[in-house]
Structures are given as structure tokens and as C-alpha cells.
PyMOL Python script that loads the backbone (N, CA, C, O; Angstrom):
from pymol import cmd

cmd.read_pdbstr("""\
ATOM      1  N   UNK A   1      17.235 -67.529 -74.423  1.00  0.00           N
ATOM      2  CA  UNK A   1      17.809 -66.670 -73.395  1.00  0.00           C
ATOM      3  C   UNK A   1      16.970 -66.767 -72.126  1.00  0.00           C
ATOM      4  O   UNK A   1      15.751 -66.939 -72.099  1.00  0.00           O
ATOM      5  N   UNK A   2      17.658 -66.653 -71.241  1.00  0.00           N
ATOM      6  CA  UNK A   2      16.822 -66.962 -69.576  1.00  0.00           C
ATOM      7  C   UNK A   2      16.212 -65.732 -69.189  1.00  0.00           C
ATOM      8  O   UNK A   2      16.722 -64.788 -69.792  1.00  0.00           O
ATOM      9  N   UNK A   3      15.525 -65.483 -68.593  1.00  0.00           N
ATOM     10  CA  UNK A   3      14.494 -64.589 -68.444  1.00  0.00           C
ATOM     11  C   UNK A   3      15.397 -63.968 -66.913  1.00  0.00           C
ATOM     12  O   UNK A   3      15.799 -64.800 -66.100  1.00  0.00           O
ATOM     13  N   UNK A   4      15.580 -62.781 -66.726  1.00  0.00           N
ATOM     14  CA  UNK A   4      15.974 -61.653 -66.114  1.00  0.00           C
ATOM     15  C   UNK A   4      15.412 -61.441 -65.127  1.00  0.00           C
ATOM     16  O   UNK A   4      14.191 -61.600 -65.140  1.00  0.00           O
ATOM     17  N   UNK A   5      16.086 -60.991 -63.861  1.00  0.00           N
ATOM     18  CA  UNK A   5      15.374 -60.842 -62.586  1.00  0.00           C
ATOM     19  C   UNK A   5      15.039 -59.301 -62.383  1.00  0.00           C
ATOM     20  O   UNK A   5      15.866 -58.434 -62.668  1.00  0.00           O
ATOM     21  N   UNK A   6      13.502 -58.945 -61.763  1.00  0.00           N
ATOM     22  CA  UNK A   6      13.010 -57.738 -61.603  1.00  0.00           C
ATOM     23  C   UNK A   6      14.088 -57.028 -60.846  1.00  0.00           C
ATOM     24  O   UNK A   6      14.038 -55.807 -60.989  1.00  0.00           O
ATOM     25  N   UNK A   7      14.938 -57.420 -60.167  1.00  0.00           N
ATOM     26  CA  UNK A   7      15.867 -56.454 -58.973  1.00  0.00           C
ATOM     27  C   UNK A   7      16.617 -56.128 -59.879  1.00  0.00           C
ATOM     28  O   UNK A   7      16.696 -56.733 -60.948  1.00  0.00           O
ATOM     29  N   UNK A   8      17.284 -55.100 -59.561  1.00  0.00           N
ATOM     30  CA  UNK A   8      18.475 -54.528 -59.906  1.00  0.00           C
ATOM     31  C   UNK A   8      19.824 -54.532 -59.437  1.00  0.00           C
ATOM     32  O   UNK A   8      20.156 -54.827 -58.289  1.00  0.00           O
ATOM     33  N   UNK A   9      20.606 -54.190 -60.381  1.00  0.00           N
ATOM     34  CA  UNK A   9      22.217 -54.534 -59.884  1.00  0.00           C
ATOM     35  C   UNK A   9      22.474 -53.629 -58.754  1.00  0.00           C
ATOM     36  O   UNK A   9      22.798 -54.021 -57.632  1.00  0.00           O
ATOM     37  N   UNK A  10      22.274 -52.075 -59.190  1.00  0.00           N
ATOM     38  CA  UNK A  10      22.659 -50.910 -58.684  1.00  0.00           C
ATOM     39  C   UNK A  10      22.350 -50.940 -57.064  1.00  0.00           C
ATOM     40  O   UNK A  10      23.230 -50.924 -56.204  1.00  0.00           O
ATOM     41  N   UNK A  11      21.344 -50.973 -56.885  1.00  0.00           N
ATOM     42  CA  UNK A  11      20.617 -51.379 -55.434  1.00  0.00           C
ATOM     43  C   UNK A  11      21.733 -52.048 -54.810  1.00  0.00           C
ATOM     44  O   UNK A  11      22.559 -51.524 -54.062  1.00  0.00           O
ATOM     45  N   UNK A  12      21.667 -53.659 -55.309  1.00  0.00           N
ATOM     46  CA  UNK A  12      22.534 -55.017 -54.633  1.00  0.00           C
ATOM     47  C   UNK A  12      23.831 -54.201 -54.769  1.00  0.00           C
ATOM     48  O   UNK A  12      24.244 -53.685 -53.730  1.00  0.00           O
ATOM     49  N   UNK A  13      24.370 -54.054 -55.636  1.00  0.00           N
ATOM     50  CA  UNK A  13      25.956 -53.073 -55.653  1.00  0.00           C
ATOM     51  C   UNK A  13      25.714 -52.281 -54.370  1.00  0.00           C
ATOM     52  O   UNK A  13      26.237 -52.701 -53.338  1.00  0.00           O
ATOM     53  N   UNK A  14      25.078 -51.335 -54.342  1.00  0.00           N
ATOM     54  CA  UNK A  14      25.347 -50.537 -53.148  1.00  0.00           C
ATOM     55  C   UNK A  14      25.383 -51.111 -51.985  1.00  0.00           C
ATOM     56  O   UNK A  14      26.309 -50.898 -51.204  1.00  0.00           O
ATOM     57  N   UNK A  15      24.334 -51.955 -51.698  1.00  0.00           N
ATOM     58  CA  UNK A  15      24.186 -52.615 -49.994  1.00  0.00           C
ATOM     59  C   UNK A  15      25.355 -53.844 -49.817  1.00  0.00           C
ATOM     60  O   UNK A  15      25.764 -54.160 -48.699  1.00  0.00           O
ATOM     61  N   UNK A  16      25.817 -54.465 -51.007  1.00  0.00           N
ATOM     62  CA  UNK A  16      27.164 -55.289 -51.480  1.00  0.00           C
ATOM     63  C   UNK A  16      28.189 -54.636 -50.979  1.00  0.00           C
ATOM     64  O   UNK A  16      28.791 -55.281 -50.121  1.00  0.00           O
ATOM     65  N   UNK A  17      28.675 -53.412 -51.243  1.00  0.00           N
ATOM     66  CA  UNK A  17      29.819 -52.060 -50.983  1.00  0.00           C
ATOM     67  C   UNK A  17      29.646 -52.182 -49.581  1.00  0.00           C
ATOM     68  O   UNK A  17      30.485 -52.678 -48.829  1.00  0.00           O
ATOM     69  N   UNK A  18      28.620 -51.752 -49.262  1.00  0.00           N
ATOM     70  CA  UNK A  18      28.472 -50.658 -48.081  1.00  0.00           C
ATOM     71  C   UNK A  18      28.203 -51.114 -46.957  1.00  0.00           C
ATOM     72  O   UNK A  18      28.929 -50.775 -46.023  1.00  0.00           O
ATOM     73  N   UNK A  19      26.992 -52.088 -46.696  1.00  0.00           N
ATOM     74  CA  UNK A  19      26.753 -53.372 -45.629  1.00  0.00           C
ATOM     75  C   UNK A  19      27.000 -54.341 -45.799  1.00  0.00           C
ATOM     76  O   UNK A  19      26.473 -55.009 -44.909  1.00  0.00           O
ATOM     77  N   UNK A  20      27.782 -55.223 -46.760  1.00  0.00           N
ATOM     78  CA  UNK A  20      28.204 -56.573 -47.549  1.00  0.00           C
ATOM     79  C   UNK A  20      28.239 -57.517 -46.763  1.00  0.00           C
ATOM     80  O   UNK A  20      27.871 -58.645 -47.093  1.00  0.00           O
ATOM     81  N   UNK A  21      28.849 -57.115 -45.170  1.00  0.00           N
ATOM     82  CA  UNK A  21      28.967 -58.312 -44.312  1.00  0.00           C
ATOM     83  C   UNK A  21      27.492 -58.248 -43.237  1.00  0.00           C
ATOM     84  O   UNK A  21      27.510 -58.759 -42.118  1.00  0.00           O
ATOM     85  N   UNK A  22      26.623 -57.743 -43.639  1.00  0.00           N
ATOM     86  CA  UNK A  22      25.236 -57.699 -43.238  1.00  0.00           C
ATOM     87  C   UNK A  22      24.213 -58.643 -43.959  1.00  0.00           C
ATOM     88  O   UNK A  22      23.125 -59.012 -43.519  1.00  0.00           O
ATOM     89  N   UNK A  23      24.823 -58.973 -45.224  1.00  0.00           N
ATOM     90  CA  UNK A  23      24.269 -59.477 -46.446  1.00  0.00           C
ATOM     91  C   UNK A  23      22.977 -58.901 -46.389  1.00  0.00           C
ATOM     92  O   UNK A  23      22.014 -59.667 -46.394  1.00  0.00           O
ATOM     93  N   UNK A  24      22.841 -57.981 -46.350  1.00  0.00           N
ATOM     94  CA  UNK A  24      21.531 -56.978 -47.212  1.00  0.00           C
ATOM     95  C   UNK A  24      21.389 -57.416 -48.329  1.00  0.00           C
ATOM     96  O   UNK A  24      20.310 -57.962 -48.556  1.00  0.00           O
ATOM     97  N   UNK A  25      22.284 -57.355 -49.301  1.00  0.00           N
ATOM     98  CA  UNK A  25      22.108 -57.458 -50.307  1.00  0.00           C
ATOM     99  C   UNK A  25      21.187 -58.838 -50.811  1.00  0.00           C
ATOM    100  O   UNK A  25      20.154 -58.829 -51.480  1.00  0.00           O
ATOM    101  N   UNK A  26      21.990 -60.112 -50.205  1.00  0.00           N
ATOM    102  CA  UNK A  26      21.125 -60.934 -50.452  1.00  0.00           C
ATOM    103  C   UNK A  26      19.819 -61.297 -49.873  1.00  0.00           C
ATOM    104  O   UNK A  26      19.159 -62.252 -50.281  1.00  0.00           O
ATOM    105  N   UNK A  27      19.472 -60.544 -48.950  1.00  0.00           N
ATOM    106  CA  UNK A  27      17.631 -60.688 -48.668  1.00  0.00           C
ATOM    107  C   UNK A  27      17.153 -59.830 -49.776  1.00  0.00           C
ATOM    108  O   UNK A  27      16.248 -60.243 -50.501  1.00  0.00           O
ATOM    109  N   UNK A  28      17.836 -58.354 -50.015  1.00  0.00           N
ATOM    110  CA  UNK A  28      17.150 -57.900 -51.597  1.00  0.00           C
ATOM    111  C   UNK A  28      16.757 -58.917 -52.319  1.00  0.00           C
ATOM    112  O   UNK A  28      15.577 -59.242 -52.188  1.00  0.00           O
ATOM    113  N   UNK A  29      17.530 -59.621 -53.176  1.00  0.00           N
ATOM    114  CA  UNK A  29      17.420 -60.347 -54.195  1.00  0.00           C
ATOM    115  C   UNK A  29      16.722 -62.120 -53.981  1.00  0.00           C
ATOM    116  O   UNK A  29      16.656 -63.072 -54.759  1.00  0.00           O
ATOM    117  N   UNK A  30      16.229 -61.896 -52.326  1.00  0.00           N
ATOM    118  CA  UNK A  30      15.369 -63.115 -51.858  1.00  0.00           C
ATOM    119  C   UNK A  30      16.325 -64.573 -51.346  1.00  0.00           C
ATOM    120  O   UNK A  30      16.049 -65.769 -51.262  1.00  0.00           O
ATOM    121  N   UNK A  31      17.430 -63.839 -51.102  1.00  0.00           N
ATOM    122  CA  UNK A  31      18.724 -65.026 -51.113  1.00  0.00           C
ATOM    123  C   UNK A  31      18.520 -65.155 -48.920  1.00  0.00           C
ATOM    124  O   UNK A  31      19.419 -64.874 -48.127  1.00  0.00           O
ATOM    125  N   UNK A  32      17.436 -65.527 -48.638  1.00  0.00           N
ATOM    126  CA  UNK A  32      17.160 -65.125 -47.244  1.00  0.00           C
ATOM    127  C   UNK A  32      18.480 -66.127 -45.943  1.00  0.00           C
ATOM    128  O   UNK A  32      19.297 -65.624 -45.171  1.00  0.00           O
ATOM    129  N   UNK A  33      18.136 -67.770 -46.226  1.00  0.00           N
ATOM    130  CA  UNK A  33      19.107 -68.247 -45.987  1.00  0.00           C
ATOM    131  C   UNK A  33      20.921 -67.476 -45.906  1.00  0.00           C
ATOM    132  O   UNK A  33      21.799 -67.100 -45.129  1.00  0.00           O
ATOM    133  N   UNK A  34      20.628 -67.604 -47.085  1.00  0.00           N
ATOM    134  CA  UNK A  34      21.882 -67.353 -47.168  1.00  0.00           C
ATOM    135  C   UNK A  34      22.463 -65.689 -46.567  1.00  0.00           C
ATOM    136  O   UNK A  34      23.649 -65.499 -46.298  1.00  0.00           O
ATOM    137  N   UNK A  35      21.995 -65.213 -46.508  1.00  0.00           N
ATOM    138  CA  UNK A  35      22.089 -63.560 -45.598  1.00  0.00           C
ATOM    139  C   UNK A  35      21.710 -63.775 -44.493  1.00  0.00           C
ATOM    140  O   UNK A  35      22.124 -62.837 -43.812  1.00  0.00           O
ATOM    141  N   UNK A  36      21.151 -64.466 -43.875  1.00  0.00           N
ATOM    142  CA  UNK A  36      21.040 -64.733 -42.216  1.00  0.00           C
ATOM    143  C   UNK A  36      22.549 -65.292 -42.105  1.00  0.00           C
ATOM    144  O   UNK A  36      23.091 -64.717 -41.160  1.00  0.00           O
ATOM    145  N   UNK A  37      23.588 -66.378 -42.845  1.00  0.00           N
ATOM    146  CA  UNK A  37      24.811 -67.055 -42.778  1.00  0.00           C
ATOM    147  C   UNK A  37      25.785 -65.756 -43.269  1.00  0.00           C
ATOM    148  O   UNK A  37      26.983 -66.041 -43.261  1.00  0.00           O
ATOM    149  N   UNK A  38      25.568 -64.834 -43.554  1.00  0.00           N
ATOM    150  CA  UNK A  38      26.452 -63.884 -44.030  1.00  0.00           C
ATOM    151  C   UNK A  38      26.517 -63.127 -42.691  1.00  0.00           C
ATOM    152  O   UNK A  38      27.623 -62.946 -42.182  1.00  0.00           O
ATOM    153  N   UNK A  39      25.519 -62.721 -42.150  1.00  0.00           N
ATOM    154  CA  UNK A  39      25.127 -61.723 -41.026  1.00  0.00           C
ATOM    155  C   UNK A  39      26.289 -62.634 -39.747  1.00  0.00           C
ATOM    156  O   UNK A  39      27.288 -62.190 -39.181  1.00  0.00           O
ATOM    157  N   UNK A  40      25.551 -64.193 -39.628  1.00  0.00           N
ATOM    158  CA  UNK A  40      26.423 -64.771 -38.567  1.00  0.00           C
ATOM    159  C   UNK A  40      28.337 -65.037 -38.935  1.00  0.00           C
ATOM    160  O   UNK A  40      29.151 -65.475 -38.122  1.00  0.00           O
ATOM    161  N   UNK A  41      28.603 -64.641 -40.277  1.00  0.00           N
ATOM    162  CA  UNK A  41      29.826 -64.884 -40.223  1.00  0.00           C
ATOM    163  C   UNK A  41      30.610 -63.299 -40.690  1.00  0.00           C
ATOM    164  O   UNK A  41      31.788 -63.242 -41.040  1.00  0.00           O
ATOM    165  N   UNK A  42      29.880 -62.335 -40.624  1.00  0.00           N
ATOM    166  CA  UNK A  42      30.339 -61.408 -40.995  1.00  0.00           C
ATOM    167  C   UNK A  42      30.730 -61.032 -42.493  1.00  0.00           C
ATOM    168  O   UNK A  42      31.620 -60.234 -42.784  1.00  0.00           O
ATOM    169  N   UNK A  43      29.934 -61.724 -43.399  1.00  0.00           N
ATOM    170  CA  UNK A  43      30.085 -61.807 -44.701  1.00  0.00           C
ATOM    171  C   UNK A  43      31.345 -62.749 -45.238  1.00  0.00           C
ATOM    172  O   UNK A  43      32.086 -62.554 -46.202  1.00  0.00           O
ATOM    173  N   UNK A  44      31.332 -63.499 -44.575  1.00  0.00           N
ATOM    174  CA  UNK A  44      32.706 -64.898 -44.299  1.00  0.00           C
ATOM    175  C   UNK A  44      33.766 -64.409 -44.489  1.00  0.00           C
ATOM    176  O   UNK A  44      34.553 -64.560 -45.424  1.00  0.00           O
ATOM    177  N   UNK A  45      33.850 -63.420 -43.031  1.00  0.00           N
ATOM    178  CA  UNK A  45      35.398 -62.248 -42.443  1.00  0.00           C
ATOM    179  C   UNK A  45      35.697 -61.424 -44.022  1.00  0.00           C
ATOM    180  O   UNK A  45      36.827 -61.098 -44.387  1.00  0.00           O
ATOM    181  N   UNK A  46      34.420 -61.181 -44.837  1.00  0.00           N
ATOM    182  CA  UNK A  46      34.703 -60.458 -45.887  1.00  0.00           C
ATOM    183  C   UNK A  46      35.045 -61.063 -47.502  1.00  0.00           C
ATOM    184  O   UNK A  46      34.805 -60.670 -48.644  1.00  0.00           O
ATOM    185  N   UNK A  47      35.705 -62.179 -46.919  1.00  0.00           N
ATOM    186  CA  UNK A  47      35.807 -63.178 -48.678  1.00  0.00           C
ATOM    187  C   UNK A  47      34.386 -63.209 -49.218  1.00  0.00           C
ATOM    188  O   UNK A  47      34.150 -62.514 -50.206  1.00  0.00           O
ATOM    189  N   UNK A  48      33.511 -63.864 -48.734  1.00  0.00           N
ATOM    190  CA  UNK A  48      32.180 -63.790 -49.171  1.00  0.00           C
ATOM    191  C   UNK A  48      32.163 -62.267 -49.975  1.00  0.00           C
ATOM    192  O   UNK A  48      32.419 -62.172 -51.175  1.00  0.00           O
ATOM    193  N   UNK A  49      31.871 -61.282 -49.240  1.00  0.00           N
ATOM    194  CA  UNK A  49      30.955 -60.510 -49.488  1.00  0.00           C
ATOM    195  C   UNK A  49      32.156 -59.922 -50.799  1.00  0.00           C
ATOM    196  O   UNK A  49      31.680 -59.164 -51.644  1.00  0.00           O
ATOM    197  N   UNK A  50      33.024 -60.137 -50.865  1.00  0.00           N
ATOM    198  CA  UNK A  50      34.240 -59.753 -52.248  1.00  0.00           C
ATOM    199  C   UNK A  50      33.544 -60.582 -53.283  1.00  0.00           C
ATOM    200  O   UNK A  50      32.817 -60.073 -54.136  1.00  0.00           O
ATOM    201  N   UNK A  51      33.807 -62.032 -53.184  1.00  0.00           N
ATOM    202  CA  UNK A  51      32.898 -62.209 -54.421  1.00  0.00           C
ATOM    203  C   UNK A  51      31.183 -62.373 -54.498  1.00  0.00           C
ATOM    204  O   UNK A  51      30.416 -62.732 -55.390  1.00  0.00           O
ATOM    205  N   UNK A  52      31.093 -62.145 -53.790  1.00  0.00           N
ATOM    206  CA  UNK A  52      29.056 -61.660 -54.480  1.00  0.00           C
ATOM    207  C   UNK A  52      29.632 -60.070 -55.192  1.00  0.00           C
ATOM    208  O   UNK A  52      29.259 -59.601 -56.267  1.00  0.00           O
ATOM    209  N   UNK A  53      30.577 -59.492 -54.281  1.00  0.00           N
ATOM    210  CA  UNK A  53      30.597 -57.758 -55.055  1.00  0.00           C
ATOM    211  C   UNK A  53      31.237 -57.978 -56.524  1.00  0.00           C
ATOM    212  O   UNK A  53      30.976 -57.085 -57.330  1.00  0.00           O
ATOM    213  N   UNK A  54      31.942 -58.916 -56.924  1.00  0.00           N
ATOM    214  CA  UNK A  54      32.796 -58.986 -58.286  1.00  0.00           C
ATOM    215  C   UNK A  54      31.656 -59.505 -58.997  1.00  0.00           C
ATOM    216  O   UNK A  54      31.312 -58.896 -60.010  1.00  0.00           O
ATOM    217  N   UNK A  55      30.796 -60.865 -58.524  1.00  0.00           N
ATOM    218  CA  UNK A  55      30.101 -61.364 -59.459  1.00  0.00           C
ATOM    219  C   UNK A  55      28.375 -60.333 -59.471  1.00  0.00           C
ATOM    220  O   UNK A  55      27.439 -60.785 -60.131  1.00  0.00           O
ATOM    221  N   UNK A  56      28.223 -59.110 -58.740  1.00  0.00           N
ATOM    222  CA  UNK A  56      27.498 -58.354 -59.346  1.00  0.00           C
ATOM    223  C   UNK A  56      27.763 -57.664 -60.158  1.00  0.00           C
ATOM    224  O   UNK A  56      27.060 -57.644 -61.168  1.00  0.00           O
ATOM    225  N   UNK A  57      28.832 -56.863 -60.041  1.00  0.00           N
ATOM    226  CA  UNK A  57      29.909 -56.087 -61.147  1.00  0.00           C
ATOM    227  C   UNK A  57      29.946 -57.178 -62.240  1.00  0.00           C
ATOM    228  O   UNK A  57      29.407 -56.588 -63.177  1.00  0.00           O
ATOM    229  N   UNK A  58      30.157 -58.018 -62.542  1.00  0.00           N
ATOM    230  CA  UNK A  58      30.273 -59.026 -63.806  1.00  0.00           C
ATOM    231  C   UNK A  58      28.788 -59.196 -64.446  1.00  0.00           C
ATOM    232  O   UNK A  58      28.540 -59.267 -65.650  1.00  0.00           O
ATOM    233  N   UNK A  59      27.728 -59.254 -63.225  1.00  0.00           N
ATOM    234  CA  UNK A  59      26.476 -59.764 -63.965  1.00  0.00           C
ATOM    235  C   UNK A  59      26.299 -61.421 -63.780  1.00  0.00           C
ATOM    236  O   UNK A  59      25.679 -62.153 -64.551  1.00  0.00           O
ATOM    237  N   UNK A  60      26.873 -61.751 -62.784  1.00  0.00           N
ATOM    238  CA  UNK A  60      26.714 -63.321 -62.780  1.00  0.00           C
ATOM    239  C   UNK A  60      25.738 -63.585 -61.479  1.00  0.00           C
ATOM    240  O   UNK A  60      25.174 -64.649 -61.224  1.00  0.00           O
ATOM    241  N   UNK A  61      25.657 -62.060 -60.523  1.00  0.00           N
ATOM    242  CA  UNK A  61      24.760 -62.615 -59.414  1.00  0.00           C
ATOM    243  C   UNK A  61      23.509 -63.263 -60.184  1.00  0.00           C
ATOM    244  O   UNK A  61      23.247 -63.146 -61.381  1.00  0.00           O
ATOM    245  N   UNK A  62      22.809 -63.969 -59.215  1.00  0.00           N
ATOM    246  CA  UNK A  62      21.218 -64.279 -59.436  1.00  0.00           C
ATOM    247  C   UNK A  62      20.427 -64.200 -58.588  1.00  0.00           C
ATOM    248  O   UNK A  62      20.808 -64.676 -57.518  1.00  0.00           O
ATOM    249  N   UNK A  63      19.495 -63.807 -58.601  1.00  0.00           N
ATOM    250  CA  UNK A  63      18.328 -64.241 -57.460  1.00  0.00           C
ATOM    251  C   UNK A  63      17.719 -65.190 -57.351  1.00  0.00           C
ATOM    252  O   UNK A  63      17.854 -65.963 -58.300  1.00  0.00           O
ATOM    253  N   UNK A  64      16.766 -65.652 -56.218  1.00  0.00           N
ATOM    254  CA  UNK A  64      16.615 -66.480 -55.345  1.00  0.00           C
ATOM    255  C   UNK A  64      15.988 -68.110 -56.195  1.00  0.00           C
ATOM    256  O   UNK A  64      16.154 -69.321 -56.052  1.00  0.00           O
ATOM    257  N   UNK A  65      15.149 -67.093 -57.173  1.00  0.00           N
ATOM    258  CA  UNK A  65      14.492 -68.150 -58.584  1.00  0.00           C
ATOM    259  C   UNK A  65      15.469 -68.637 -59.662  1.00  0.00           C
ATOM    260  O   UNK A  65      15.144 -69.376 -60.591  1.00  0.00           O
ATOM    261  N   UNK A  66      17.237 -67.935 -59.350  1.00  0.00           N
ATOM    262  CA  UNK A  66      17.897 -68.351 -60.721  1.00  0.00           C
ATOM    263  C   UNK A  66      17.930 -67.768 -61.223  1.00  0.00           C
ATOM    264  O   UNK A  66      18.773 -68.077 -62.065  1.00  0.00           O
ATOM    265  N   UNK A  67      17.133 -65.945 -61.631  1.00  0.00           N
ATOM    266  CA  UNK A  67      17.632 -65.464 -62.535  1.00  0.00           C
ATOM    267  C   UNK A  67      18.602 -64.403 -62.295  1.00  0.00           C
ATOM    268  O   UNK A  67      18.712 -63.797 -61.229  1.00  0.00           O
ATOM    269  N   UNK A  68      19.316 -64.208 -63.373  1.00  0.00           N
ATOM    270  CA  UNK A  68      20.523 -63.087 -63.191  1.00  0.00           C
ATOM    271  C   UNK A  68      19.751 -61.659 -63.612  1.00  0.00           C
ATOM    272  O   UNK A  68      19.081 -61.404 -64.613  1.00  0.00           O
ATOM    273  N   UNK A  69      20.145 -60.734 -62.326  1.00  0.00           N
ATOM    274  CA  UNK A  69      20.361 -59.507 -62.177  1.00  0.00           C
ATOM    275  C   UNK A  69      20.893 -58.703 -63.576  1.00  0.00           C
ATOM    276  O   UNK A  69      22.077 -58.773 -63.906  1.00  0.00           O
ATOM    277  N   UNK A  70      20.028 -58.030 -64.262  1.00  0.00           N
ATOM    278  CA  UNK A  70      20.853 -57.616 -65.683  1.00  0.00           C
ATOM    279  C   UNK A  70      20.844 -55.968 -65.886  1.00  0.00           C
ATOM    280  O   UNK A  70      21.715 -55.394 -66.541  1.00  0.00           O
ATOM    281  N   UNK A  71      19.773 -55.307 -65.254  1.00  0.00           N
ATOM    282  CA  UNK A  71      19.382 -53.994 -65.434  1.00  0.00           C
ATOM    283  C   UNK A  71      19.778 -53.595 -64.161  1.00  0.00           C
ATOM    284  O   UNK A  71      19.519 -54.240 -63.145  1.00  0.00           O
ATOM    285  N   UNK A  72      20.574 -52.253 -64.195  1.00  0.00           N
ATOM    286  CA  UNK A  72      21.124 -51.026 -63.582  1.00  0.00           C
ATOM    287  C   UNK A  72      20.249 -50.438 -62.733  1.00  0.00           C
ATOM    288  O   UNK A  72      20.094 -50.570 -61.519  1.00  0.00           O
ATOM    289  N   UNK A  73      19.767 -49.852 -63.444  1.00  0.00           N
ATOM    290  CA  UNK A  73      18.401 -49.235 -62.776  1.00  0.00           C
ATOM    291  C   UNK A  73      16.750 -49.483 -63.099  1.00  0.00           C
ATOM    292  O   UNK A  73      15.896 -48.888 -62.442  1.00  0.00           O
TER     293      UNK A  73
END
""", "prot")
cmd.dss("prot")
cmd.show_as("cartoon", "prot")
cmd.util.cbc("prot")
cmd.orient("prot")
């Protein structure tokens, strides 16, 4: 089994919801690139930031090393 990332879902869920096209979420989880390209496209007019929000809800996000996000809180 792959070893689990220290961040949490709950966190990324919220800033995912709430600032999604800011990509907060992904500088949380060290995804830095890629949230500076979220910020300039507005979370890509929102498709983006829909699926990072489904694949945190699922448990498939990961962070920046590869591992998946597994604990809530």
C-alpha cells in the first residue's frame, strides 16, 4: 500500500468549494505550478476546479510527492 499524504482532504475540500478558481487548494497540497495556472485561468473557467473537487470527494487527489490525500481531519 502507498504511503498517505500528511494534508488533509477536509482543508483541500473547503478551499476546492470555496476559492477553487484561486487554486488554493493546490498550493495546500504543494501542487505550486499548477495553482499559479489555475489562478491565470480562473480554475480553467471552472472545469478544472469541478474535477480536482470530485476527485477529492473520491480520494483520488494527490499531492505534490504522489501521495493521495486519505484522512479527513
Amino acid at each position: 500500500m502507498s504511503e498517505s499524504s500528511e494534508k488533509k482532504i477536509l482543508p483541500a475540500f473547503m478551499m476546492c468549494f470555496f476559492v477553487g478558481f484561486l487554486g488554493i487548494h493546490r498550493f495546500y497540497v504543494g501542487k505550486t505550478g499548477s495553482g499559479i495556472a489555475q489562478i491565470l485561468t480562473l480554475g480553467g473557467l471552472g472545469i478544472w476546479v469541478l474535477i480536482d473537487w470530485i476527485m477529492i470527494m473520491c480520494g483520488s487527489f494527490k499531492d505534490s510527492e504522489g501521495k493521495p490525500l486519505t484522512e479527513w481531519t
